[in-house]
C-alpha positions in Angstrom: 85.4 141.0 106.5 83.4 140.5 109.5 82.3 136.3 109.4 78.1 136.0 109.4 76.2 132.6 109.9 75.0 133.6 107.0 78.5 134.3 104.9 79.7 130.8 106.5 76.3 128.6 105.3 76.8 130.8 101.7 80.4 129.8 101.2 79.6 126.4 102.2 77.2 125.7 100.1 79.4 127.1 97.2 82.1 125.0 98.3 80.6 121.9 97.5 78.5 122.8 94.9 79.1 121.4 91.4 76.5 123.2 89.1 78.0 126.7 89.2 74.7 128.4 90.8 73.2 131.4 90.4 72.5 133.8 93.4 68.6 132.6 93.1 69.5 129.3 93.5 71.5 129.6 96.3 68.9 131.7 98.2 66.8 129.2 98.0 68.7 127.1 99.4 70.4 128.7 102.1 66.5 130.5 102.7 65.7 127.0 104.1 67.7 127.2 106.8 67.8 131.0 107.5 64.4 131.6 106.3 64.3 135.4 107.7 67.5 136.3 105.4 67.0 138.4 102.2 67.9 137.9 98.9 70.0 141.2 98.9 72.0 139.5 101.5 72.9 136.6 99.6 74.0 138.8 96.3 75.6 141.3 98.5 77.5 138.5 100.5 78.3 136.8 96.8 79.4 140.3 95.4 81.8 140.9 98.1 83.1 137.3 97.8 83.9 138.2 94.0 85.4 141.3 95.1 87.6 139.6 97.2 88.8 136.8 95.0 87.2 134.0 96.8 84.3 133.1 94.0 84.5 133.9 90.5 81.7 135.0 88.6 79.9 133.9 85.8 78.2 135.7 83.2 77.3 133.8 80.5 73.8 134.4 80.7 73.1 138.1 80.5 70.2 137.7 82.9 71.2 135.1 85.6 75.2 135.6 87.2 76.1 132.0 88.2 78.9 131.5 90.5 82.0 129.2 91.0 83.7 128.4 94.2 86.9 127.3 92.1 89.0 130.0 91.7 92.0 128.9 89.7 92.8 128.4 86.0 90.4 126.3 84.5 88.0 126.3 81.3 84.0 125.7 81.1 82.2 124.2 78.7 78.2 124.8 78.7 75.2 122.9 77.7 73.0 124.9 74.8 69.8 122.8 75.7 69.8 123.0 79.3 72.6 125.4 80.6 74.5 122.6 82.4 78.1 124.2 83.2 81.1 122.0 83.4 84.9 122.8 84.7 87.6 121.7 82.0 90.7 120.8 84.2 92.8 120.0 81.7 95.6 122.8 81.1 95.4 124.2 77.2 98.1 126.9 76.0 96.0 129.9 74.7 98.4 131.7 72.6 99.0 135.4 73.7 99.5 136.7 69.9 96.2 138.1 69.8 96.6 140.8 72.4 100.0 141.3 71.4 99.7 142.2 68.0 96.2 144.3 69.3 99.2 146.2 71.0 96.8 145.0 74.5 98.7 143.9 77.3 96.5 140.5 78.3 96.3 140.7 81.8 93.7 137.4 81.9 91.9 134.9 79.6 88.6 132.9 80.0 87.5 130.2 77.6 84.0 128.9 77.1 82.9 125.7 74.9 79.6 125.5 74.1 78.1 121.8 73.3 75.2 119.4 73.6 75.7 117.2 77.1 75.6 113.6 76.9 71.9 113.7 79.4 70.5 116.2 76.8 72.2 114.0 73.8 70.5 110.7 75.2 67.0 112.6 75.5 67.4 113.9 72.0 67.8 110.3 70.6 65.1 109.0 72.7 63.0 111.5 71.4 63.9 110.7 67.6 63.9 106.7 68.3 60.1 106.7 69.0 59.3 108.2 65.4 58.2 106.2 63.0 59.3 106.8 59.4 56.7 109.3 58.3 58.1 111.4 61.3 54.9 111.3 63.4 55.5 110.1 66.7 54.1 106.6 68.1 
């Protein structure tokens, strides 16, 4: 794998990324600085990164791929109002009986939670703070 300006500032930014990105995102970020790059450079370069075991991918959203630099075990857990993505370090035992009594030998395991975050939780109380009690707003 032959190291590109381009590759470096891509897996750079990855690296200290916290919001799990999409390819979109990350072009236009890295666009800034190398403004005569494509976007099919920065999904090719992110698709070979994946390929290679350096990102992980992903697809929770069946139309945007986002991407995380952090490539060992760990959980997510996902905002339903605004899509936030969050890394669960702590280590949970996720009993193999399931594939085992599918007769499946598991060779992996992902887990997703799915919740309201606490910024879209305050916002939602905000919101219901400023009615007044025939539910019209003030």
């Amino acid at each position: 794998m032959k190291t590109t300006p381009q590759r470096t500032e891509i897996a750079r930014f990855l690296k200290r990324a916290r919001n799990h990105p999409s390819a979109l995102e990350i072009y236009g970020r890295i666009s800034q600085k190398f403004p005569n790059m494509s976007f099919a450079t920065v999904y090719n370069n992110l698709k070979m990164l994946a390929e290679k075991g350096r990102i992980k991918t992903l697809d929770l959203d069946p139309q945007k791929t986002r991407f995380d630099p952090d490539v060992s075990k760990h959980h997510h857990i996902i905002c339903l109002k605004c899509g936030k993505i969050e890394d669960i370090r702590r280590k949970y035992r996720i009993k193999t009986a399931v594939p085992k009594k599918c007769r499946y030998t598991a060779l992996s395991n992902t887990v997703h939670f799915y919740g309201i975050c606490a910024g879209c939780k305050k916002k939602s109380g905000r919101r219901r703070t400023k009615k007044t009690a025939g539910g019209k707003n003030k």
